[in-house]
N, C-alpha and C positions, 0 to 999 in steps of 0.2 A: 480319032476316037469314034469307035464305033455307035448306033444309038442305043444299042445294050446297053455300052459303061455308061453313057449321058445318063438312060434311066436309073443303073442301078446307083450311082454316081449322085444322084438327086435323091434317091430312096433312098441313103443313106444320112443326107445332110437335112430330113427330115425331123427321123429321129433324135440328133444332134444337137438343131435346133429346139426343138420341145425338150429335152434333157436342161440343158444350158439355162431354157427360160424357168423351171421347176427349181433349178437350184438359184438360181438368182431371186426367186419368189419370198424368201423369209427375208428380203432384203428389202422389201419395197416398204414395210410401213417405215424400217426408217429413212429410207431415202424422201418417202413424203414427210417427216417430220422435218429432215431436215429442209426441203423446199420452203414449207411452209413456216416454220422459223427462225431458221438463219436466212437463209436465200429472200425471202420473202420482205421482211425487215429490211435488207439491203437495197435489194432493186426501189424500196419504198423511198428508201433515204434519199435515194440518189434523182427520185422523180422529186420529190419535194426542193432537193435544192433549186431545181428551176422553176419551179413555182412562187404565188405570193402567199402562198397557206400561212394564213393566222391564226392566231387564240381569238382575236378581239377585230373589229373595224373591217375595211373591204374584202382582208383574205378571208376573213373566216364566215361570211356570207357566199362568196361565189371565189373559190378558186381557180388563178387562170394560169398559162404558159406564160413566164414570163425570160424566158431562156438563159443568155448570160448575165443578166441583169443583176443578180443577188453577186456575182462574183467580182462582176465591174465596181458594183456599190462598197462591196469589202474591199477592194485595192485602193479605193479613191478615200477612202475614212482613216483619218487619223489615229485613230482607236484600235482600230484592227492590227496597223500595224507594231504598233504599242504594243500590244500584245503577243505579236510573231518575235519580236526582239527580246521581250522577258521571258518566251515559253526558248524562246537558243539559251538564254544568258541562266536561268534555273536546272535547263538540263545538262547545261556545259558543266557550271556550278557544282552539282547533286550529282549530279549521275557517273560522267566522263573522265572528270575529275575528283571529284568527293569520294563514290562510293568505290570506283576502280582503285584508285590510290591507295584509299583505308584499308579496300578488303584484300591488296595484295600486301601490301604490311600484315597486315593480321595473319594470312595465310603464312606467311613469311616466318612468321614468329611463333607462331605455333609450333610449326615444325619443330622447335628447338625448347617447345617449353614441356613443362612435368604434365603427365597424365591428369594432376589435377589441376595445375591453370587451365590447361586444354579445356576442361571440363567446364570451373568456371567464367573462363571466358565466352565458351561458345555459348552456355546456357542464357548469356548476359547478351549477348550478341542477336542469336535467334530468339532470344523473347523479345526484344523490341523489333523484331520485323514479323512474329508472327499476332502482334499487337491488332487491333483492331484501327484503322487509319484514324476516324476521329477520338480512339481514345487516344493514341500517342498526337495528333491534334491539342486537344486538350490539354495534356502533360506537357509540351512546349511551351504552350498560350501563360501555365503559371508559371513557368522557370522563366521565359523571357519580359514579362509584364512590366507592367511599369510599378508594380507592387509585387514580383514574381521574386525567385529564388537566386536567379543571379546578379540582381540589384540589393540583396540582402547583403549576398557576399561582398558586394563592390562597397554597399556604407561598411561592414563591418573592417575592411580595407584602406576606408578613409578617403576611397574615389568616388568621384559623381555619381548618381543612377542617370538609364538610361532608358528611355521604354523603344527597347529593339523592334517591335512589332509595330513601329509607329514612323523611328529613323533610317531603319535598314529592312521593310520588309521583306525584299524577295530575297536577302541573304537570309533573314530569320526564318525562312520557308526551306531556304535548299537545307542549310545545316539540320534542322527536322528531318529531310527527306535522306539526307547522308548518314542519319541517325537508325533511321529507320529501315535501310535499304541497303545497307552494307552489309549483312547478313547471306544475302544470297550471291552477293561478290565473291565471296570469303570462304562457301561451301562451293564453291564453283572453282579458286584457283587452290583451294583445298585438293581438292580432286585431283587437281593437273597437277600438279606440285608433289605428287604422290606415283608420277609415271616418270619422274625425270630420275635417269640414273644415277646414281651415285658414287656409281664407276666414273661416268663421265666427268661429273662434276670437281672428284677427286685428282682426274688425269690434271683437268683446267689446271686446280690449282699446283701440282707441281708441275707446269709449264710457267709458272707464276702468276698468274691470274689472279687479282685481289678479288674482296666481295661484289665488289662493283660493276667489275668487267665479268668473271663467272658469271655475274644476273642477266647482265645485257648479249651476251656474247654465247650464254650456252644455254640457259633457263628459260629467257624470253622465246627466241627461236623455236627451240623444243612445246611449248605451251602457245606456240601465237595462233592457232586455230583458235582454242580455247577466249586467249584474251579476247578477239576480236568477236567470238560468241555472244562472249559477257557482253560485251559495249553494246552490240545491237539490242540484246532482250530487254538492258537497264536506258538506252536511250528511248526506247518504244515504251518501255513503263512509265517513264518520266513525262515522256508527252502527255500521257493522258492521266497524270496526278491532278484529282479535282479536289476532295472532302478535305484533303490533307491543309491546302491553303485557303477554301473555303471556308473552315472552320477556324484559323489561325487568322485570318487576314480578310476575309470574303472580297479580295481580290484588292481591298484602299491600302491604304490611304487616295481618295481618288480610286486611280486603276493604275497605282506604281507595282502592285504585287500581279497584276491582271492576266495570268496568263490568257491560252487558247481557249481551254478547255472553262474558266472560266467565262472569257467573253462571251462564247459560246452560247454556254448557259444563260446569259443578261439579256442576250438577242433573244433566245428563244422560249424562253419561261418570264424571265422576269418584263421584256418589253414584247411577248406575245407573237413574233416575228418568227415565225416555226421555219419557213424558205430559208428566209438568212439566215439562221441558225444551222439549219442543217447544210448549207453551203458553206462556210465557216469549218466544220465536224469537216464535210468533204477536204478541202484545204489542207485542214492537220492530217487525216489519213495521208494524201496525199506526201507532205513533208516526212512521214515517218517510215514512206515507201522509197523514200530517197534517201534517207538515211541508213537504210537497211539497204541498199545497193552501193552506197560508196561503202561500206563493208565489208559485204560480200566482194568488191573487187580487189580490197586490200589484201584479202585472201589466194595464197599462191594459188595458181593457175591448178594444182594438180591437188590440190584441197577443195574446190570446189565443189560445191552437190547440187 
């Protein structure tokens, strides 16, 4: 290369450059928006976990490094784990099972019902999920009460009452949450359920195929990107359900209803322990980042993104 093209070669990647950086230019207030609040937030969160930052007492006069310490301290307490085992056994509950299940029945049945169940049902369906959390809170708290709607039912029945919100809370939380959350299961396998042929489905059954095996055998396959979508987005919602059981439960009897995101909150609002709290928050991100990877592996190799 001669030093002509070097020059002309460089005099051209001039202009290029200054081009490049003008059009990227309407882009910078919101890339410093976004630094400064989302980016910014994060990296904060993540410096606080290893600190003792308080509300109240030594953190909150003089903050220091205090490294692993907030996470050694959650693995060694009782409580913590207490609450890792309710936030699996709520979202297993609610989510994985409850709302998957419901909303592929629903989707299911749809398909086969009159333009105007479709209607009715969906309107019944998607108005409690696009409910505000503490009001369908509230709506559960008198149907399950110990003076609520389905101990009406049970004396007029001539069985016991029961105050569910007392002997079964974190089932009296999931069925709430599968109440509430099967909505978007449902317009999800809705969707899918709408791609599956029905050439196919028809071949199945005169190869003999009953309802069962057709579902497992030609439906599910055809739709498993989809299903395994679903499960990630409603396991990751699930984790970080707060108001929903705070308001039903605020985590008691004791901490039998107590999930994460709960405990969470107790550590660092209510006993002022902002480090552990936010190490705690870290924890669950973390769990819902592995959750969201054993899914994506379920995922055939050639459906991956």
């Amino acid at each position: 290369m001669t030093a002509a093209t070097a020059v002309g070669g460089s005099t051209r990647q001039g202009p290029d450059l200054r081009r490049t950086a003008l059009r990227g230019l309407p882009l910078l207030p919101s890339v410093l928006l976004l630094l400064v609040f989302l980016a910014g937030p994060i990296f904060y969160s993540v410096y606080l976990a290893f600190t003792n930052r308080a509300l109240r007492g030594e953190g909150a006069d003089e903050t220091t490094w205090v490294g692993l310490e907030n996470f050694q301290t959650a693995f060694e307490t009782p409580e913590f784990w207490n609450s890792v085992v309710l936030t699996v056994v709520f979202t297993v509950v609610s989510a994985i099972i409850g709302q998957n299940i419901l909303g592929m029945i629903l989707a299911l049945l749809m398909r086969r019902a009159t333009r105007v169940v479709v209607g009715i049902t969906g309107a019944i369906v998607i108005g409690a999920w696009i409910l505000p959390e503490v009001v369908a809170a509230y709506l559960w708290t008198t149907f399950l009460g110990e003076d609520g709607s389905l101990n009406q039912i049970f004396g007029a029945l001539g069985l016991p009452p029961q105050d569910w919100l007392f002997a079964l809370p974190i089932l009296a939380v999931s069925f709430a949450n599968i109440w509430r959350g099967t909505a978007f299961t449902m317009l999800m396998y809705t969707a899918a359920l709408s791609e599956v042929s029905p050439d196919v489905v028809e071949a199945a059954e005169i190869d003999g195929a009953g309802p069962v095996r057709r579902f497992f055998s030609v439906t599910v396959p055809i739709i498993r990107r989809t299903i395994m979508t679903n499960l990630m987005l409603i396991t990751l919602q699930t984790l970080s359900v707060f108001g929903l059981i705070f308001v039903m439960t605020g985590g008691g009897p004791g901490t039998s209803s107590q999930t994460m995101p709960l405990y969470m909150y107790e550590q660092a609002f209510s006993f002022g322990q902002l480090g552990y709290g936010t190490a705690v928050a870290l924890l669950l991100l973390l769990i819902g980042a592995v959750a969201s990877l054993v899914y994506l592996r379920l995922l055939p190799r050639e459906e991956k993104i």
